[in-house]
C-alpha positions in Angstrom: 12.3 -30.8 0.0 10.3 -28.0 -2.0 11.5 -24.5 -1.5 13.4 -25.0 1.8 10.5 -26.8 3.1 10.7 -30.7 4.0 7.6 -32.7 3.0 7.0 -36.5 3.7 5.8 -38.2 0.6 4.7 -41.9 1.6 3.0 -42.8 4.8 4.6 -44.7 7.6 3.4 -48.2 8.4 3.7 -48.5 11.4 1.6 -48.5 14.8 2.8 -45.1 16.4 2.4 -43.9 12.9 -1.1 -44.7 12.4 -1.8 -42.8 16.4 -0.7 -39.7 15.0 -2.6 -39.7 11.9 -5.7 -40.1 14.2 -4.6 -37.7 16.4 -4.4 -40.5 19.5 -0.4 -39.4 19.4 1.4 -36.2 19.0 4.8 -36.5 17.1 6.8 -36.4 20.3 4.6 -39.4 22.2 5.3 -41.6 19.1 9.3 -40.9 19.3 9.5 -42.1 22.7 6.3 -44.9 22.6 7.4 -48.2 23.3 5.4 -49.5 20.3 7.4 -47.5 18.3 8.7 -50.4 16.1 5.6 -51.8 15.7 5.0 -52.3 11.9 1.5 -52.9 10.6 2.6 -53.4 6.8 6.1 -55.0 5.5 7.4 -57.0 2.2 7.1 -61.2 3.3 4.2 -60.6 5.6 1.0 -61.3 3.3 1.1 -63.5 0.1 0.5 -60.2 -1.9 2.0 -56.9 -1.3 0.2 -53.8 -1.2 2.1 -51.1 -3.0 1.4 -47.0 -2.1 1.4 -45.6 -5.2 1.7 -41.3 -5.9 2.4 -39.9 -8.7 4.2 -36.0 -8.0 5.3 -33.4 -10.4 9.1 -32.3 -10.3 9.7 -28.8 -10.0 13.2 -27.5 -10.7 15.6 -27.9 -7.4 13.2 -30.6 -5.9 15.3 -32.8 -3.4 14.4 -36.2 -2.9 15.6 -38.2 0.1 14.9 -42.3 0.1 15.7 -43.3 3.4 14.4 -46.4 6.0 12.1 -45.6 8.7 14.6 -45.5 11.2 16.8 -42.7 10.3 13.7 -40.4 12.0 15.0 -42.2 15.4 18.7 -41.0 14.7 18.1 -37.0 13.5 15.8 -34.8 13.7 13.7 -33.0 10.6 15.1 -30.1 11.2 18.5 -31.7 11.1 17.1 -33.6 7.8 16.5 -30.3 6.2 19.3 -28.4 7.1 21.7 -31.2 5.5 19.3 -31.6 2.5 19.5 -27.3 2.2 22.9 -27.0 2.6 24.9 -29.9 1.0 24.9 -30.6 -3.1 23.5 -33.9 -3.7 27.1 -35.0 -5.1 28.4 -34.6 -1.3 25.5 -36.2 0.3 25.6 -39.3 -2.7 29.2 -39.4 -1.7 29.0 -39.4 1.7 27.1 -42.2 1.9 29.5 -44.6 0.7 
């Protein structure tokens, strides 16, 4: 999150994914597809993994979130933003565990 606004970093691998990156799929279609857990790249698959790389500048009150694919199926990005906005990272550390 960057100035109140939530930006994905790293790319989804995964079927639905790929749709709406070439605009086959809106957003909404993919949450609901049935080939939703699909998953077109994953550690133990090929011999070699192929690791996305990005390098990104920090800016002062930057908020990183490292999460699974799946938590996109259990809230919203709105919802991901307003906790991320609105919670110090020592309560949402903490409230993990």
């Amino acid at each position: 999150m960057r100035a109140g606004k939530l930006l994905q970093l790293t790319d989804d691998h995964s079927f639905v994914a790929e749709q709406v990156r070439a605009r086959a799929f809106t957003k909404e279609q993919a949450r609901s597809s049935p080939y939703r857990h699909v998953i077109t790249r994953a550690l133990g698959i090929a011999a070699v993994a192929k690791a996305d790389l990005r390098s990104q500048a920090l800016r002062k009150d930057d908020r990183f979130l490292l999460c699974t694919d799946g938590l996109t199926e259990m809230v919203t990005d709105a919802e991901i933003g307003r906790i991320l906005a609105t919670s110090s990272p020592r309560r949402l550390f903490s409230s993990c565990w």
